[in-house]
N, C-alpha and C positions, 0 to 999 in steps of 0.2 A: 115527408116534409122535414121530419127530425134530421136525419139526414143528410136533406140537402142541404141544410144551415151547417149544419156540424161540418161538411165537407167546404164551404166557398169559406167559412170562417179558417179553416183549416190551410186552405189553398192563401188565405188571404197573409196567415201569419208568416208559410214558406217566403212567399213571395217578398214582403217585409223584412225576413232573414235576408232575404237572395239579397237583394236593394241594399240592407244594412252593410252585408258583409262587402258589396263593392262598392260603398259609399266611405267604409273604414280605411279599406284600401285600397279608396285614392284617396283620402285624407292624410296617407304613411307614406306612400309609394308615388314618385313624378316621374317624367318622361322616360319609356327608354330610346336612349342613342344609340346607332351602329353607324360605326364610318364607312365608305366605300371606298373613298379616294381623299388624300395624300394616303401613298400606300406606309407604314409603318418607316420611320427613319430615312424618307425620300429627303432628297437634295437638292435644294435650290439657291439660285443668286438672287439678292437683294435686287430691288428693281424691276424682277418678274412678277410673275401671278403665277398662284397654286388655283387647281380646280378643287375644291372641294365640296364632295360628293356625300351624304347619309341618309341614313331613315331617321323620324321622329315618331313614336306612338304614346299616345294615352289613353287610357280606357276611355275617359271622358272630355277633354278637351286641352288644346295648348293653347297657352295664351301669348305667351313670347318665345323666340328664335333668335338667339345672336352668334356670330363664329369672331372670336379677339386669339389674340398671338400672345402667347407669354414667356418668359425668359426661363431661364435655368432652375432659378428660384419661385420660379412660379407667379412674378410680376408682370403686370401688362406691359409689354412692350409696345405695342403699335394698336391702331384703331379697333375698337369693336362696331362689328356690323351686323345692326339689326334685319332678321328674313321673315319677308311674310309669311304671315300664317295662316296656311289655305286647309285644316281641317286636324280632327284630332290623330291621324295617319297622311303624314305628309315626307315630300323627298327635298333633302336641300341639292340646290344642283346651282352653285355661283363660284365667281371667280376673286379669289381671295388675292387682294393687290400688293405686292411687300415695296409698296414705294415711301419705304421710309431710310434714308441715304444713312443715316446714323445707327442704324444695324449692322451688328458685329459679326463675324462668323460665331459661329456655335451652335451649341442645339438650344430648341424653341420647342415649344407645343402647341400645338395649334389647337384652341378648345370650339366645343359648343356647348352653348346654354340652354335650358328649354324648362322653361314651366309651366305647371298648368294651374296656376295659379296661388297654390297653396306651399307646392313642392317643387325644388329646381335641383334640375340634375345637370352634370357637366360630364360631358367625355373631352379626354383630350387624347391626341396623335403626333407623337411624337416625330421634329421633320430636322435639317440642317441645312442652316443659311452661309453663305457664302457673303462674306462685307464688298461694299464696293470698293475697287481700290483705292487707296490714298494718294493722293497727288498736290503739288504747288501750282496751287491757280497763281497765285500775284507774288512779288515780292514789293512789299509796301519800305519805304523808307523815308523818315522822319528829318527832314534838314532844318536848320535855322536861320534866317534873315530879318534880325534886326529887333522889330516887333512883331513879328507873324513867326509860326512854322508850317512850311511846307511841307504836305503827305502827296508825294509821288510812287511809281512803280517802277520796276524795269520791264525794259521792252523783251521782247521773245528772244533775241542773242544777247538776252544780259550787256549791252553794251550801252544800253545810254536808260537817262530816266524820263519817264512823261508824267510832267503834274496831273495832279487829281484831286485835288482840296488844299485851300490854306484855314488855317486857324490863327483869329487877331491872337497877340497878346503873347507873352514868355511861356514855359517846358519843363514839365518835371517830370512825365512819366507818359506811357502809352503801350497800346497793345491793340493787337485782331482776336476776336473771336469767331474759328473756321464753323463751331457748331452754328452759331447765327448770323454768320456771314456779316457781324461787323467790327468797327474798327471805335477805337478810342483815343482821343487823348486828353493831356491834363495838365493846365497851368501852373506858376507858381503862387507870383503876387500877383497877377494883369490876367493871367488865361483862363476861360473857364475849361469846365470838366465836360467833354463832349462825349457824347456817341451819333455816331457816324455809322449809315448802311451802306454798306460798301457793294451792294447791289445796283443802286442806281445814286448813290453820292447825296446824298439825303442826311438831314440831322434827325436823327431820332430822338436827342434828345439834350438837354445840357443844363449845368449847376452852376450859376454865376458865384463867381466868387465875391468878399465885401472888399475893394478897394480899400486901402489904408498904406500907409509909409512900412507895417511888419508883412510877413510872409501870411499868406492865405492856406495854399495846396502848401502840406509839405512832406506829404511821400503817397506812394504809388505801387498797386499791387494789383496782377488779374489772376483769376482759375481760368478756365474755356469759357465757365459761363459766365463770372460773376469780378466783379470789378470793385476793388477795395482803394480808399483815396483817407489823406490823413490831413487835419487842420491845424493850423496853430494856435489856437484857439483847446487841442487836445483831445479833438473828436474826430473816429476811428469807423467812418461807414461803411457800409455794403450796398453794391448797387444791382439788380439783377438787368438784362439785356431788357426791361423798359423802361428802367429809372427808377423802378419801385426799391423803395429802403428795404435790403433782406438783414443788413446785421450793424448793431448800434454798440461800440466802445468805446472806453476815457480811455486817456495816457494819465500817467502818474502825474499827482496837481504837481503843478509848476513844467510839466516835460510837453514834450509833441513827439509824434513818432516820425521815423522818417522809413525806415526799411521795415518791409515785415512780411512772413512766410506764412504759411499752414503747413502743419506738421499731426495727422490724424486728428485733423476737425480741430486741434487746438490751432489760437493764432500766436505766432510769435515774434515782437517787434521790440526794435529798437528805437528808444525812445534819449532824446538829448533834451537836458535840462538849458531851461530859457535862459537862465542868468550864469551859469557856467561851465566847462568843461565835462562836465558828469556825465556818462552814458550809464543805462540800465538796459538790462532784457527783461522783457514783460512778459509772461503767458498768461493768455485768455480761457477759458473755459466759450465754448461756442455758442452760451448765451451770450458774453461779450461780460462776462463779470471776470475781473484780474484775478489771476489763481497766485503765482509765486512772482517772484522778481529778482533778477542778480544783476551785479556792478559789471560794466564790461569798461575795458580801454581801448579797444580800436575801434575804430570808421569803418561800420562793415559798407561793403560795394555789393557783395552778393550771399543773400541765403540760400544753400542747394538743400533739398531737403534726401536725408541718406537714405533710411527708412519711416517708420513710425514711432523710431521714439528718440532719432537726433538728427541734428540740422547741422550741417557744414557752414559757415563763419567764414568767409574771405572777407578781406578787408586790408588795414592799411594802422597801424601805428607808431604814431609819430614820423608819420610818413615813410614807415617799411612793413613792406608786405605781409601777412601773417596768415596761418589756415589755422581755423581754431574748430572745434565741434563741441555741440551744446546737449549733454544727454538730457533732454526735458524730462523725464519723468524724476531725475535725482536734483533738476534744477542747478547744474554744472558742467561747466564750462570748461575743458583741456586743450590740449596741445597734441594731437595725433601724431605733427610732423615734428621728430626731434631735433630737428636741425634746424641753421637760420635758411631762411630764403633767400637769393642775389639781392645784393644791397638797393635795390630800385622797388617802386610804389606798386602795388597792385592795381591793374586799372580794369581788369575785368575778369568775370569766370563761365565757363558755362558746363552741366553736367552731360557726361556721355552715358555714363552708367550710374550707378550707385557703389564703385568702387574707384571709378576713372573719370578727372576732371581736367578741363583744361582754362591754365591759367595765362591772361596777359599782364606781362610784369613792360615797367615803363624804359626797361634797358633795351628794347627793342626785341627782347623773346617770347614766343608762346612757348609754355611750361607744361609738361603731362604729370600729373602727381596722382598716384595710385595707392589707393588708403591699405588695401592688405599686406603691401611689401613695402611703404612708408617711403615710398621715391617718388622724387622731384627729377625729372629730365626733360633736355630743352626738345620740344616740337617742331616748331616753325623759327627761325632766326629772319630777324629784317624788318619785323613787322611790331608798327607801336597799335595794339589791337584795343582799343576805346570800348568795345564791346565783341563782346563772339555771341555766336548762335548754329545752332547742329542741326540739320535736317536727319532725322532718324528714320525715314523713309528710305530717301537717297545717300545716307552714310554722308552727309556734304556738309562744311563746315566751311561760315558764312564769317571772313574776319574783316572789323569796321575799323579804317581809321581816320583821320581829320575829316579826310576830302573820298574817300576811295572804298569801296569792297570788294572785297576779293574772293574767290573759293576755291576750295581744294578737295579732294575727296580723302575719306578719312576711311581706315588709318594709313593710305599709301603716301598722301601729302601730293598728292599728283594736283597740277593747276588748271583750273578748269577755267574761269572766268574772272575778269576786273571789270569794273567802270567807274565812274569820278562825278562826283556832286558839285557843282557851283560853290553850295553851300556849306557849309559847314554839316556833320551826319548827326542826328541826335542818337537815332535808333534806328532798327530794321526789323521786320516782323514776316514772319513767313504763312501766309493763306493756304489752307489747304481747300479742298472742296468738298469735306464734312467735319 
């Protein structure tokens, strides 16, 4: 009898061990994963589906399954999708969807999740995505008539335009956003601040302005995502593609801004004082609190931003064209080009590179000016270009003037298409389809 107690209390303690020691470790230790399929470094196009294939085990149970995509750095990039979980030894076997059109080429990792309640473990597999190509869905183009402006397209031989929206009221700025397929634009004194979905012609949304004898809108800024609009009034917003306020700044008391860039997350605008002639450049810190300020004298028309830590300056003083560049981190302002520029007004710029720009001066020339070997030569002759724009897809370079656009491909200057506006052209924005 001694014994047999001594033995079951014996057997009782093993057994308490055994339980403890696999109770510790699953309390340290969660799922293991093995992948089967995407085989290591496989290659896919955006808009397909990957199969993927593993095992999931736990000693004791799994409670969750999910397979998400992550970028290079290790960011989610696209959906995570939760998989039932049918036991503590189970097989994933689903079809992982890359329908997400704003994926890049590059490598991605495709992970899984798996816990079992206490402990999560992640494998990932390494795969490479292929982007969907870039293309021009639309050419939108902004004309003026009177009190309205009209946002029409061109037709598929570029040869004529078909309306698409009017907006009441006067013009100071506008753009398309290809990541959300919509369109903006933004009065002065009389227009409001619109967006427009350019999917089915719809207002997503709009910001009236206060009627009064002074100006309302008085300058106009987008990224892809995010739409920046400046008041007379001195207030400096951020709008995201649903109208929600993402960034709130002043102009210097007494000033309003009228041009303004981003140059590595700081903002940087021109700001004219209400009662005189005085320009300042303002940089912001991206909570939208004023970091430094300098005196400028020309009318900038366009900021190119070069890299992260100076913004190219075209513009116009005292009605002659000038390219100036702004080192923001020393908070100064030079002269790149040692020379004067042909004695006519700058009326437009747009960047090809970060070395090579091209300018519309009002003598009837497009201008190529290249920062590393400090030359100004003439491009395009014949043409008074109110605005430019560069297809960098298609090398295609989009020149506006009164009534007319026109393109050429770049850099042979070869002509490719014209057509002609009724109206008078504010602007033209080019849609892609991501």
């Amino acid at each position: 009898m001694y014994f047999s107690k001594t033995y079951s209390c014996f057997l009782f303690l093993v057994l308490c061990f055994i339980f403890s020691c696999k109770k510790e470790k699953d309390d340290v230790y969660g799922p293991t994963i093995t992948f089967t399929t995407p085989a290591p470094n496989q290659f896919y196009n955006v808009m397909t589906e990957t199969a993927v294939n593993a095992t999931v085990r736990d000693d004791t149970k799994i409670t969750s399954v999910s397979v998400s995509l992550l970028d290079a750095q290790g960011n989610p990039a696209h959906n995570s999708i939760p998989v039932p979980v049918s036991s503590p030894s189970m097989t994933i076997n689903i079809g992982y969807l890359l329908d997400n059109i704003h994926l890049e080429s590059g490598s991605y990792s495709l992970c899984i999740t798996a816990s079992d309640g206490k402990n999560d473990t992640k494998e990932y597999q390494q795969i490479y995505l292929g982007a969907v190509p870039k293309v021009v869905k639309k050419v939108f183009v902004l004309s003026s008539s009177g009190s309205s402006t009209n946002l029409s397209f061109a037709d598929s031989t570029f040869s004529a335009l078909l309306p698409f929206h009017t907006f009441s009221g006067d013009y100071i700025g506008s753009s398309v956003s290809s990541y959300f397929q919509q369109g903006y634009e933004c009065g002065n004194y009389t227009g409001y601040f619109t967006a427009l979905k350019l999917t089915d012609n719809s207002v997503k949304f709009t910001v009236a302005p206060y009627l009064s004898a002074s100006l309302y809108f008085t300058g106009y800024f987008n990224t892809e995502k995010n739409i920046y609009v400046a008041r007379f009034d001195g207030f400096i917003k951020g709008y995201d593609y649903t109208g929600a306020t993402i960034y709130n700044a002043a102009a210097e008391a007494g000033y309003y801004a009228e041009h303004f860039c981003f140059n590595n997350n700081f903002m940087v605008a021109e700001e004219q004082d209400k009662t005189s002639t005085t320009k300042k450049l303002l940089t912001y810190y991206t909570t939208g609190v004023a970091e430094q300020e300098t005196v400028i004298t020309q009318d900038v028309v366009q900021f190119c931003e070069k890299d992260q830590e100076n913004v190219f300056i075209f513009g116009n003083s005292s009605g002659q064209g000038v390219i100036q560049l702004f080192d923001r981190l020393n908070n100064h302002v030079w002269d790149p080009y040692n020379f004067s520029l042909p004695a006519s007004s700058l009326l437009s710029a747009v960047e090809i590179d970060n070395d090579t720009y091209l300018l519309g001066i009002s003598n009837g020339t497009i201008y190529k000016y290249q920062y590393q070997n400090s030359s100004l030569t003439p491009y395009l002759t014949g043409y008074l270009a109110k605005k430019l724009k560069y297809d960098m897809v298609n090398n295609e370079l989009y020149v506006v003037e009164t009534n007319t656009i026109s393109t050429f491909d770049y850099p042979t200057k070869t002509f490719h298409h014209s057509l002609t506006s009724a109206d008078p052209i504010s602007d033209i924005h080019l849609l892609y389809n991501r």
